[in-house]
C-alpha positions as CSV (number, residue, x, y, z in Angstrom):
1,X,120.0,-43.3,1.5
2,X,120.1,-45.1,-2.0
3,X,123.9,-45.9,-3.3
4,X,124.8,-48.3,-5.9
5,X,128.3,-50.1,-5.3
6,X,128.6,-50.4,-8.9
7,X,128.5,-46.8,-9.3
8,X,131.4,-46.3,-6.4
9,X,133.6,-49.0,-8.1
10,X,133.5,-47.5,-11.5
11,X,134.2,-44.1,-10.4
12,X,136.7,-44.6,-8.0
13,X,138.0,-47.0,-10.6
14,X,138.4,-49.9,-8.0
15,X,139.5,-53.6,-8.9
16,X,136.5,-54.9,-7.9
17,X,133.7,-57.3,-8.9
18,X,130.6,-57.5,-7.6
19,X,129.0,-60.7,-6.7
20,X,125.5,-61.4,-6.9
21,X,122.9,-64.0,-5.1
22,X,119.8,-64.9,-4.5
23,X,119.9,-66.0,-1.3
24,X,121.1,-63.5,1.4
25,X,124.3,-62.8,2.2
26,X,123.9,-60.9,5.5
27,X,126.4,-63.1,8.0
28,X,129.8,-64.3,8.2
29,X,128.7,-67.9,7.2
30,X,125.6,-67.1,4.8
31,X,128.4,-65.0,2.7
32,X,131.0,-67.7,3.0
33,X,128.4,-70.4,1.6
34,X,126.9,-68.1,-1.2
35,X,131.0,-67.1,-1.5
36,X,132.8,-70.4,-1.4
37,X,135.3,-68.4,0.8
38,X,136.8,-68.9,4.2
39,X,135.8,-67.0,6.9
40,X,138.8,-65.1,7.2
41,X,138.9,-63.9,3.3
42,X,135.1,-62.7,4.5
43,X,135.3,-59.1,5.9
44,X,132.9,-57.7,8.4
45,X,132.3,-53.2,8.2
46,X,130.7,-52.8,12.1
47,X,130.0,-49.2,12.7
48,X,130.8,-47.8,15.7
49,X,129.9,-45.5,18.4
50,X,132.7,-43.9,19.9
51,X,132.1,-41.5,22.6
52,X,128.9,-40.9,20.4
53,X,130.8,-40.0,17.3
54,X,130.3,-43.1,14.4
55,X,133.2,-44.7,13.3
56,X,133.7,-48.2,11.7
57,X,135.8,-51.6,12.1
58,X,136.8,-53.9,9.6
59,X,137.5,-57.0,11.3
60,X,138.0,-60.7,9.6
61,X,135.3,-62.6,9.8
62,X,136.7,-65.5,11.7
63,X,137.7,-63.1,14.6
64,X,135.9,-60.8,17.1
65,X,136.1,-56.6,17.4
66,X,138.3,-56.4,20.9
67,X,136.6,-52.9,21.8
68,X,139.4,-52.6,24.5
69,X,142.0,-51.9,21.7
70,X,139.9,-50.1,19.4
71,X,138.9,-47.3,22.6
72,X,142.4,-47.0,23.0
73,X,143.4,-46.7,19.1
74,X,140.5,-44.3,18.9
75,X,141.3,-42.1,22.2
76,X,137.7,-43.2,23.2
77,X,136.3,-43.5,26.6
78,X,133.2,-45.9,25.4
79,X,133.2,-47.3,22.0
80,X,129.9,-49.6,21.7
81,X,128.3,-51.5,18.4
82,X,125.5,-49.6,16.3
83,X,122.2,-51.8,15.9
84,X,119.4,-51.9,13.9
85,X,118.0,-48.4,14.5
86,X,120.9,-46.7,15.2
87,X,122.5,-47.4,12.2
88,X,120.1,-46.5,9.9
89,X,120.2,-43.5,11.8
90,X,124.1,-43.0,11.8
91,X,125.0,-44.1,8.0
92,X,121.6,-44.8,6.4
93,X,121.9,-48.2,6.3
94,X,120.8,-51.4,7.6
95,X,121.9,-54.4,9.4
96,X,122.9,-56.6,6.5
97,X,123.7,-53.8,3.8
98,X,126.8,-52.1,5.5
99,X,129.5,-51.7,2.4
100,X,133.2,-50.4,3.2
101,X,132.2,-48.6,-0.5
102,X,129.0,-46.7,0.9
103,X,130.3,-42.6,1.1
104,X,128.3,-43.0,4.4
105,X,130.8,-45.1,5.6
106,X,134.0,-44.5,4.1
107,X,133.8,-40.9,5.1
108,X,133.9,-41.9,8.2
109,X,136.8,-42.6,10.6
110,X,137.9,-46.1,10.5
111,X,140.2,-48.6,11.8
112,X,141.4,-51.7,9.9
113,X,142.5,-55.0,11.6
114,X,146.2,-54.9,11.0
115,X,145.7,-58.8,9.8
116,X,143.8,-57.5,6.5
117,X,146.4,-56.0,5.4
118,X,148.5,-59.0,5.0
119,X,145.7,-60.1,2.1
120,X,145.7,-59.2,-1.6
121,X,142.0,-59.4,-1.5
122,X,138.6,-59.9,0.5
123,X,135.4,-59.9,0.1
124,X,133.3,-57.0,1.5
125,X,129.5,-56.7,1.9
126,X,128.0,-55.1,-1.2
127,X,124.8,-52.7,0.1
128,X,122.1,-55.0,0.1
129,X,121.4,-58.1,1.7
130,X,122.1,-60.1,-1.9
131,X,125.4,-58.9,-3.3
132,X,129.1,-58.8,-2.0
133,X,132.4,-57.2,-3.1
134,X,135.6,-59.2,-3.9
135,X,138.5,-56.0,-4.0
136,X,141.7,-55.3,-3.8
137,X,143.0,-54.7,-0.1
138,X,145.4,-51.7,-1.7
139,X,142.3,-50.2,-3.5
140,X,140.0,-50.4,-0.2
141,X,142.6,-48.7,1.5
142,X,142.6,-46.0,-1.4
143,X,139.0,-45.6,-0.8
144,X,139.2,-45.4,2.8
145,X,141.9,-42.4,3.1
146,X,141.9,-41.7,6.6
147,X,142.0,-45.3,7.7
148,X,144.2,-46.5,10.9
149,X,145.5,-49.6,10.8
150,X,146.0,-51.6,14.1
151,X,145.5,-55.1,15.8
152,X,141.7,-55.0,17.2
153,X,140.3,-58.4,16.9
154,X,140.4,-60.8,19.0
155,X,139.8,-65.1,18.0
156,X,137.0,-66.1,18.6
């Protein structure tokens, strides 16, 4: 699957910018680094499997998915992480280049950590393992139109 999240921002007419590095931005702290940004302004996409169906999670980055709450948010009797192959199989992309702006992922069900929406901004990952996304929360949650927003992270 080849997307470009400059193409998504400038359609959907997002306030967005794209940031671009050379090293890789592919982890929580790598991204804060290349960012100068806390971990919490640093939001991670994790795709999902629940009951077998994909779904995604945006969780700050200075806090853990509690997959206790998000089963119960999302009716689900297993919800487990996608890795490597899977992923690439469920949305087409890899570990590393998981974007909240990829139509592979935000036509997907997904569940926002009620905590994110008490930002103006964060910065997503940005489709490849070099660039990230500073956007408006409001705009994401545009994007997003199905979203649910509940508590399901955890510290830690």
């Amino acid at each position: 699957m080849s997307f470009d999240v400059k193409e998504t921002i400038e359609k959907m007419k997002l306030d967005a910018k794209v940031l671009e590095f050379e090293e890789t931005v592919d982890s929580v702290e790598t991204a804060c680094r290349a960012a100068s940004a806390r971990p919490s302004e640093i939001v991670k996409t994790l795709v999902v499997e629940a009951d077998g169906e994909p779904a995604v999670a945006l969780v700050p980055g200075d806090r853990r998915l509690d997959s206790r709450r998000l089963k119960e948010v999302l009716g689900a009797r297993d919800v487990k992480l996608a890795f490597r192959a899977r992923l690439r199989e469920l949305v087409g992309l890899e570990a590393g280049e998981v974007t909240p702006l990829a139509p592979s992922i935000y036509s997907l069900k997904c569940v926002v950590d009620s905590s994110i929406l008490e930002r103006e901004r964060i910065i997503v990952g940005g489709g490849t393992h070099h660039r990230l996304v500073e956007i408006s929360v409001r705009d994401l949650l545009k994007l997003l139109k199905g979203h649910i927003a509940a508590e399901i992270s955890k510290v830690g």
